[in-house]
C-alpha positions in Angstrom: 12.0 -34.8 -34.9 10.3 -33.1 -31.9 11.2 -34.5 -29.1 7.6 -35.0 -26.5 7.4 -35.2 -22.5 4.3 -36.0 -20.8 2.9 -34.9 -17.6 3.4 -38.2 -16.0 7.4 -38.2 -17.2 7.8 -34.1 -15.6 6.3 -35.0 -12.8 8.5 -38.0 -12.1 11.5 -36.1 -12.9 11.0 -32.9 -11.1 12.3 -32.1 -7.9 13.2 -28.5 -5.5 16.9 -28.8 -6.5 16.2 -28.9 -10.1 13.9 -26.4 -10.3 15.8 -23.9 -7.8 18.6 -24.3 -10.3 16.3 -23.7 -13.4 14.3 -20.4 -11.3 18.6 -18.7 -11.0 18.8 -19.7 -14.4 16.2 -17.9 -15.8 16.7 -14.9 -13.7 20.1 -14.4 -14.2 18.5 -14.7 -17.9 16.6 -11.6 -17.7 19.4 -9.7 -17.7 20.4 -10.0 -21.3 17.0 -11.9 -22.5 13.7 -11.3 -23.5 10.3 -12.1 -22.0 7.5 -10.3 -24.5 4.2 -8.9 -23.1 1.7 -11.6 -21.5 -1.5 -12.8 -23.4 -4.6 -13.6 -21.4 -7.2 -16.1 -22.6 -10.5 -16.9 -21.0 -13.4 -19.3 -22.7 -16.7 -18.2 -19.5 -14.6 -19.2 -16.4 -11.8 -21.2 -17.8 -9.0 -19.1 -18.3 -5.2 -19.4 -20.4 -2.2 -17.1 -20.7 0.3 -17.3 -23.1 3.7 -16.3 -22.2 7.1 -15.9 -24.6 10.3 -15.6 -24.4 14.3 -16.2 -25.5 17.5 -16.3 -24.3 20.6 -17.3 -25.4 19.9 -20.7 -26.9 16.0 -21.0 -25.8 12.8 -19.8 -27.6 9.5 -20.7 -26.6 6.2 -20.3 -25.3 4.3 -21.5 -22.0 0.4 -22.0 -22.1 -0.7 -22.0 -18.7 -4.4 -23.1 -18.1 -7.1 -22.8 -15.2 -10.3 -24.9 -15.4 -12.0 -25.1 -12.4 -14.9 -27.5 -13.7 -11.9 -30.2 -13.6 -12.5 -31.0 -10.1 -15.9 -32.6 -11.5 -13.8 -34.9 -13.6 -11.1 -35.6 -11.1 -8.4 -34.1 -12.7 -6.3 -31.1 -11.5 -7.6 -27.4 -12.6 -4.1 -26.5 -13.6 -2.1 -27.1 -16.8 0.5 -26.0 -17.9 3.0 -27.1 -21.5 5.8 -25.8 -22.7 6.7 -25.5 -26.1 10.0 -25.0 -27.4 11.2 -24.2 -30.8 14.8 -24.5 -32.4 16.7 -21.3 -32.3 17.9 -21.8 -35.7 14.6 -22.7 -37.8 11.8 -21.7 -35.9 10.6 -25.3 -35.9 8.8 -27.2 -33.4 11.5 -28.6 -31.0 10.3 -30.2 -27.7 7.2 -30.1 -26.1 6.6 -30.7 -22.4 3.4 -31.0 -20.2 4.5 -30.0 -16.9 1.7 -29.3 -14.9 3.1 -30.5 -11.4 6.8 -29.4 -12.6 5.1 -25.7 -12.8 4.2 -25.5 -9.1 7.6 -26.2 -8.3 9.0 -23.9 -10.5 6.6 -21.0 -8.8 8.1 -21.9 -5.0 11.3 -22.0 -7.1 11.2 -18.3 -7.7 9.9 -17.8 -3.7 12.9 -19.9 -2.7 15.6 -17.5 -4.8 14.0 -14.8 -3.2 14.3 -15.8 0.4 17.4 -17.5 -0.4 18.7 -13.9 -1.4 16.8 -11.6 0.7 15.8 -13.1 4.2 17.5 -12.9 7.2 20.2 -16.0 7.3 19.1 -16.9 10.7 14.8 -16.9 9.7 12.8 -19.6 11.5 9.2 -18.9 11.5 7.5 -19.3 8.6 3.9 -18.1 7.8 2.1 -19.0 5.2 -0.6 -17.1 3.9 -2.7 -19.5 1.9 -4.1 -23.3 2.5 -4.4 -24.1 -1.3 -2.5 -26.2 -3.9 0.4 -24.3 -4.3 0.8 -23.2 -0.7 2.6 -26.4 -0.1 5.3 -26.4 -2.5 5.8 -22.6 -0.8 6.9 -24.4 2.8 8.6 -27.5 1.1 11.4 -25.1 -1.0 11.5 -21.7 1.8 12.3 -24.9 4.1 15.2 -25.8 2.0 17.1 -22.4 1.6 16.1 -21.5 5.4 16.7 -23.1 8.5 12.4 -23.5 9.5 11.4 -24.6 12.8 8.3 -23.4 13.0 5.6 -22.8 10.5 2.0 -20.7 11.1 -0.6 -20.9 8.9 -3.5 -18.2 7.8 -6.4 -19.2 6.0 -10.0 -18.0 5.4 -11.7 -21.4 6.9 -10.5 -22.6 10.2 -10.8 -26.4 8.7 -8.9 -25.8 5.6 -6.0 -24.3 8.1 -6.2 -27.0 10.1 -5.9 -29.3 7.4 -3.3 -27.9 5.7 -1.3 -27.7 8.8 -1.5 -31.4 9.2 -0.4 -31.5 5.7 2.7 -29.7 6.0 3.6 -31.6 9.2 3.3 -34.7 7.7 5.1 -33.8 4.5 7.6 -31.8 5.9 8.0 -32.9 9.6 8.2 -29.5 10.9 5.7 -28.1 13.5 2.9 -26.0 11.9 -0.8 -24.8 13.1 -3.1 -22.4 12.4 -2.6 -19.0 13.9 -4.5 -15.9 13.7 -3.2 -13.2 10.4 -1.9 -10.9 13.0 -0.3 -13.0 15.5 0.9 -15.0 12.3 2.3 -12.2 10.4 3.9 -11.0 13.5 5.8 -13.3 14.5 7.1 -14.2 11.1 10.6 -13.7 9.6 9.1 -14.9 6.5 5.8 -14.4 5.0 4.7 -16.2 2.1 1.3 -15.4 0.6 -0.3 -17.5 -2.1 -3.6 -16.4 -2.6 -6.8 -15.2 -5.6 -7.0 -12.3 -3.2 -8.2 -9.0 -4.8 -7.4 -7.0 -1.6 -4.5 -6.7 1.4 -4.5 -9.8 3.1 -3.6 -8.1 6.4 -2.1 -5.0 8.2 0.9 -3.0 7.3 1.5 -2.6 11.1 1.7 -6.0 11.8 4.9 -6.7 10.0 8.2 -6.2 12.1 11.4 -5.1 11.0 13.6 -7.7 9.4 10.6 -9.9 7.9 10.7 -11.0 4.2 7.5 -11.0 2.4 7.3 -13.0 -1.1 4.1 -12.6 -2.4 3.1 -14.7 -5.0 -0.1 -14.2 -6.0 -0.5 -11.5 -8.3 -0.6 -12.4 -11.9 -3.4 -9.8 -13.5 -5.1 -6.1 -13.3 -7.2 -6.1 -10.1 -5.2 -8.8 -7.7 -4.0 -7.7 -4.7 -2.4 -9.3 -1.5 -0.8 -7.0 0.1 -1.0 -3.3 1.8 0.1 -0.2 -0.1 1.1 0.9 3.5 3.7 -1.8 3.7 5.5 -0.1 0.8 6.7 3.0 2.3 8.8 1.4 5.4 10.2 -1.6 2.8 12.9 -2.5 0.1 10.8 -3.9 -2.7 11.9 -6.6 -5.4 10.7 -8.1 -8.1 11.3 -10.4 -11.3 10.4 -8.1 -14.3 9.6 -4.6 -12.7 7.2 -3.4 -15.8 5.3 -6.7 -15.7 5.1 -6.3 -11.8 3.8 -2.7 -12.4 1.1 -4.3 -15.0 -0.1 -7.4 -13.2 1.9 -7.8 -10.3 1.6 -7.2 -6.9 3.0 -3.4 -7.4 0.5 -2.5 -10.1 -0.7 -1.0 -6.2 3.0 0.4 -5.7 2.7 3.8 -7.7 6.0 5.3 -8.2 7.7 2.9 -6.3 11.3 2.1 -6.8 11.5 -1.9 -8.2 14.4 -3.6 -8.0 14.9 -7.1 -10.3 16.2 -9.6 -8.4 18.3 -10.4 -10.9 20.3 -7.5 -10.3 21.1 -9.1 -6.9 21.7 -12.3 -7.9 24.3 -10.8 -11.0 25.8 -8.2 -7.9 25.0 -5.1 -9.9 22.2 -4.1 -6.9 21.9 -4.1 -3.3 19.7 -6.5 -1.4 19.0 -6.6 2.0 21.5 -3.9 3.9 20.8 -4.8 7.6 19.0 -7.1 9.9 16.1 -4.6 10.4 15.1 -4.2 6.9 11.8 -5.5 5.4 12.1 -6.8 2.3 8.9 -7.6 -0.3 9.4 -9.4 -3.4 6.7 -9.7 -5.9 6.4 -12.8 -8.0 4.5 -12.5 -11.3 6.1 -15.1 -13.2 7.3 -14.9 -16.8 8.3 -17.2 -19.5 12.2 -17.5 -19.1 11.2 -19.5 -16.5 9.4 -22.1 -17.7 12.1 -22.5 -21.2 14.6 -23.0 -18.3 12.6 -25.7 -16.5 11.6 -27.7 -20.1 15.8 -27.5 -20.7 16.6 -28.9 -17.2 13.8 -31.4 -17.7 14.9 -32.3 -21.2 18.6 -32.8 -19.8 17.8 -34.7 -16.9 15.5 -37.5 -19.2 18.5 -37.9 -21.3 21.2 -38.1 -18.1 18.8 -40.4 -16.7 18.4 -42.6 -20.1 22.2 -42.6 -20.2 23.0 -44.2 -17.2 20.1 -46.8 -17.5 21.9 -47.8 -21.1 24.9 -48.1 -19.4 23.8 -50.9 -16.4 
């Protein structure tokens, strides 16, 4: 029997601890796993990917989905459903529409990386970004980081505004709008999560011991950071040929990628000293989103389980 979850059930569910535990699960899944070549969709400006993958006891696919004519209908432009197959059969085993569960799984992997590479002692936080998912980016940095203070950068002076007021009354921690190069200046963590299709500021501006996640870049011709930046960094990624396709260092050429993975499992060095900048480059892939549906899955039935037993 396949077992269904809706979007109104994932979303009720989901929170940063869960899916922080699901993003190290998947990574740590790269290591002996699989995640097969990404398949984009488009139907005039809608657009879907299709991403696979397996590992261990999971085999699946996640259709992700951008419709931007949905803000006419008053529904959300992003989808997202997982679908999950038994490992021994091939047959349809759980589906699960997690369209809000997938933004936190996306600051999930951001939150890893800080959480690995970052300075212990980070504070300022600038965001690079004032749309839907840059929220989710404070909320889990916040949690793996001690934040006081959080600067935002954004292409209209009302949206940054805005979306400073937003994280302050979400996350009760200081934030306005600043300037990109006082912002990214005075960072120790810069997150950007933009469309952009070119460098979203300066090389020069970043100083020595920032972190920069930038999660972004997820096909041929986006771009969000400067090629400059490269040269004076120590760069990381999830999958390093997927990165090198569609990622943020498809502009890195001949750069040396390290998974993060390889951190997290101690077989690679992350950051070696206080003065290091480190980049990590988020592209996504499907491990991550068979780990969420499992945690998802698990936490409906633990949550089933104790109700049964009042």
């Amino acid at each position: 029997m396949t077992t269904v979850m809706t979007e109104a059930e994932s979303a009720g569910l989901i929170d940063e601890e869960l899916a922080l535990t699901a993003a190290r699960e998947a990574f740590l899944a790269t290591r002996t796993g699989t995640a097969f070549p990404v398949v984009l969709g488009h139907t005039g400006a809608n657009r879907f990917t299709v991403k696979s993958g397996t590992a261990g006891d999971l085999v699946g696919v996640k259709i992700g989905s951008y419709w931007p004519g949905n803000d006419e209908a008053g529904i959300p432009r992003h989808s997202s459903a997982i679908v999950l197959l038994d490992p021994g059969t091939g047959r349809l085993a759980a589906v699960v529409e997690a369209a809000a569960a997938n933004a936190y799984r996306t600051a999930a992997a951001d939150a890893l990386a800080v959480d690995t590479l970052a300075r212990p002692d980070a504070r300022t936080l600038t965001v690079v970004g004032t749309g839907h998912q840059a929220l989710y980016e404070v909320r889990a940095v916040a949690r793996v980081r001690p934040v006081r203070r959080v600067l935002v950068v954004g292409r209209r002076s009302d949206a940054a505004h805005a979306f400073a007021k937003d994280v302050t009354a979400q996350t009760g921690l200081p934030a306005e709008p600043a300037d990109a190069r006082t912002a990214i200046a005075e960072a120790d963590v810069v997150v950007t999560a933009t469309t952009a299709t070119q460098p979203l500021f300066d090389a020069d501006w970043v100083t020595p011991g920032t972190h920069v996640s930038a999660m972004g870049a997820d096909r041929v011709g986006k771009q969000e950071l400067p090629p400059a930046l490269y040269g004076r960094s120590l760069l990381f990624c999830d999958l390093p040929e997927q990165s090198r396709a569609v990622g943020e260092f498809q502009h890195a050429t001949g750069a040396v990628l390290t998974p993060l993975a390889a951190v997290l499992a101690g077989a690679a060095e992350g950051r070696r000293s206080i003065e290091d900048i480190t980049v990590f480059d988020s592209s996504g892939f499907a491990l991550q989103d068979l780990t969420l549906a499992a945690a998802l899955l698990r936490r409906r039935a633990a949550v089933a389980g104790q109700e049964a037993h009042r």
